[in-house]
N, C-alpha and C positions, 0 to 999 in steps of 0.2 A: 375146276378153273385154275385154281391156286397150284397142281399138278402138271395143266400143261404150262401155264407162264414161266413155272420152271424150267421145262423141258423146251423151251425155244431158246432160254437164255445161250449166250455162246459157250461156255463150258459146257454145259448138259447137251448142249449141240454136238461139239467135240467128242464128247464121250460117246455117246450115241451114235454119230456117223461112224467114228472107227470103231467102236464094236461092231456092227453090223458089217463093216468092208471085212474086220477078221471072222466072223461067220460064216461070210462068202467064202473066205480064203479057206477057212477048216473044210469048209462043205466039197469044194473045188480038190481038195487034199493039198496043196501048193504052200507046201510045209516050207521051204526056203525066202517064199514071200512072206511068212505069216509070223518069221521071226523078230523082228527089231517093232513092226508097228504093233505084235501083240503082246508083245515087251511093255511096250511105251501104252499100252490100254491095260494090262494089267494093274502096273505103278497108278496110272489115273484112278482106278477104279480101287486098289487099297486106300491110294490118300483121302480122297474125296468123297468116298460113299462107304467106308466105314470109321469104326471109332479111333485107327490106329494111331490117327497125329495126337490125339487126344490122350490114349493110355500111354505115351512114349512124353505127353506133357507133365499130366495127371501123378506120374512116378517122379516127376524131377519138381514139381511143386509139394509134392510131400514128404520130401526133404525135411522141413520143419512145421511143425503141425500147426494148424490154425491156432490161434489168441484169444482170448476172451477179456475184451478191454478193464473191465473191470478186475481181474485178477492180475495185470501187469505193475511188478511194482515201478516205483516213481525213481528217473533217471537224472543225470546232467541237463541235459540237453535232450530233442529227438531230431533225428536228418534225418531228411525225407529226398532220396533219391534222384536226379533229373529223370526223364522219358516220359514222365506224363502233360508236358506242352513243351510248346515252342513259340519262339519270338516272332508275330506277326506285322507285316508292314501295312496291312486294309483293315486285321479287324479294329474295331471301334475298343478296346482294351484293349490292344496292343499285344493279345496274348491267341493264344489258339491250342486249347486243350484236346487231346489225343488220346487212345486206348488205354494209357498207363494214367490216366489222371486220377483213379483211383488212390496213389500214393500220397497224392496231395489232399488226396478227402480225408484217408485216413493218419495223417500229419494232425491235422488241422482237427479233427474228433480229441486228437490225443493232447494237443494243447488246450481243449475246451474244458478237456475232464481232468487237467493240472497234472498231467504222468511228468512233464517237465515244464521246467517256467522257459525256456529257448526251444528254439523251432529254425533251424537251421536251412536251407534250402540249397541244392546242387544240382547241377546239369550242367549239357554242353551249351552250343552257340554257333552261329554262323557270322561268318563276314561278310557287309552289304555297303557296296559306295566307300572303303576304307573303313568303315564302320563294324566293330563287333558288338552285335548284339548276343545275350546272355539271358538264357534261359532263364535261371532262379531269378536275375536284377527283373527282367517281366514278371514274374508271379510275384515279385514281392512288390514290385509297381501297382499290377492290377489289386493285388488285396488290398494294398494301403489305399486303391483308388475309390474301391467298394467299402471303403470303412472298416476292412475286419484287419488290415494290417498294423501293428504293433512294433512296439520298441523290442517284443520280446522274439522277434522274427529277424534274421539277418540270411546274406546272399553270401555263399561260396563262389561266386561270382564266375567265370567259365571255363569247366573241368575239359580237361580231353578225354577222359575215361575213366568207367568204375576207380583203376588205378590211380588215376589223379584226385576224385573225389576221398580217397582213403588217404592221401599222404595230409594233401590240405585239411582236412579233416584232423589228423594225429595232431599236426602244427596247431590248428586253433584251440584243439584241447588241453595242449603244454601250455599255450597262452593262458588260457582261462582257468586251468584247474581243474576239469574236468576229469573223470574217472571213467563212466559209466555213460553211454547212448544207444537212445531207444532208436533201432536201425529201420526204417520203411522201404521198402520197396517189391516187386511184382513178387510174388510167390517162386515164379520159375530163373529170378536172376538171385533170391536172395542167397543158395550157397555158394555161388562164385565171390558175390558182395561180401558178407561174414567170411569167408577163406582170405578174402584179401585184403578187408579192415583188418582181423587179426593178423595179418603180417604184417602191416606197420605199423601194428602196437596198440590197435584200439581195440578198447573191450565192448562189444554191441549184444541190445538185447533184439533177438529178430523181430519183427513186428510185418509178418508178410500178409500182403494184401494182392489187389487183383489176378485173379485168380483166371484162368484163361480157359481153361479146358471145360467140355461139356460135363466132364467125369464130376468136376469139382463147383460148375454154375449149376446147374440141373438136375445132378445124379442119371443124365440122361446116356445111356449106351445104347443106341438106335443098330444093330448090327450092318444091317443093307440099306440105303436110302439112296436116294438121286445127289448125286455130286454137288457139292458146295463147296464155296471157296474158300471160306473160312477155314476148310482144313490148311491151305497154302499160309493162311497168318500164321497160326497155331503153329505146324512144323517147321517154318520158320523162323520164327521163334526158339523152340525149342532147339533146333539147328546149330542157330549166333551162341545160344547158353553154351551147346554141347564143345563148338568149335574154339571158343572161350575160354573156359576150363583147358584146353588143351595149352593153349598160346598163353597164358596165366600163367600152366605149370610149366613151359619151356623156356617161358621169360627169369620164372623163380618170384614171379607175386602173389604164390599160391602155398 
């Protein structure tokens, strides 16, 4: 049952009607028809029904190797990255946590177990009615609304970009004195983050978290399976990283 509800889904639909029109076309020989739409089924059938978004993720999150909270020594400060929510105007907290909220679980472990007495917070922001709302000032809203926010918590208030999170970030640490921060964020954005904290002078210790790939949640490498979509998050993803790092080093923030 769970096999076919798959297979009616619209992508498994997709995949399955043109495979089949390209069978016909192999069968028929109509080698000039069979170019571009079995072009465009092959690409569907690497992405989505094997593990390739995942090992092309899996190699760019192991960049820096997993943490073990416990043996992280104790820092400045820790910044915890924006992309794990955004500024809501319906939810009842005002907040709306996302795939990356991960970063802020693990922010929030690391100031429980005292790795630093500040907890910094950064993300972007949209404009609504004249109005800019700001990612971090939401999460440091809603924690302080649910009781766990503190004095020891403050908002970088709304970044335009990793790039901007790194300059604001160096500024607040010449204010304060700071040396040394414990760095949060997804696994697969943290070496473009470290390549461009250390270019404007901050020294971060990595503390990578959400981890995306099946490689690194499961250990699971399924070779052949029915097309899912979740490969399209994942390369995706791994995509904005790859494209990133490019536009980074062209800019000279790398």
């Amino acid at each position: 049952m769970k096999t076919l509800l798959h297979l009616i889904q619209p992508l498994s639909l997709i995949w399955l009607l043109l495979g089949l029109w390209v069978l016909l076309q192999v069968w028929r020989r109509r080698w000039r028809e069979l170019l571009l739409p079995g072009t465009a089924w092959l690409i569907l059938t690497v992405m989505t029904c094997t593990p390739a978004a995942s090992v092309l993720m899996a190699r760019l999150e192991g960049t820096y190797p997993p943490v073990v909270l416990d043996t992280l020594p104790e820092a400045d400060a820790i910044l915890c990255l924006g992309g794990g929510a955004e500024p809501s105007l319906v939810e009842p907290s005002g907040l709306h946590l996302k795939t990356a909220a991960d970063r802020l679980g693990t922010a929030l472990v690391l100031l429980a177990r005292k790795k630093a007495p500040v907890l910094v917070l950064a993300g972007g922001g949209y404009e609504e009615a004249g109005v800019m709302h700001s990612e971090s000032d939401q999460v440091l809203g809603a924690l302080r609304q649910a009781g766990l926010g503190t004095e020891a918590m403050m908002s970088l208030g709304v970044c335009a970009d990793t790039r901007d999170e790194a300059l604001k970030t160096a500024g607040l640490m010449k204010e304060k004195g700071w040396t040394r921060l414990l760095l949060v964020t997804s696994a697969y954005h943290m070496p473009r983050s470290v390549g461009t904290f250390e270019k404007a002078g901050v020294s971060v210790l990595p503390v990578p978290c959400n981890y995306v790939s099946s490689v690194h949640r499961i250990g699971d490498l399924r070779w052949l399976h029915l097309p899912h979509s979740d490969a399209f998050t994942v390369f995706g993803a791994w995509f904005h990283e790859f494209v990133g790092v490019l536009v980074y080093r062209w800019r000279g923030w790398l």
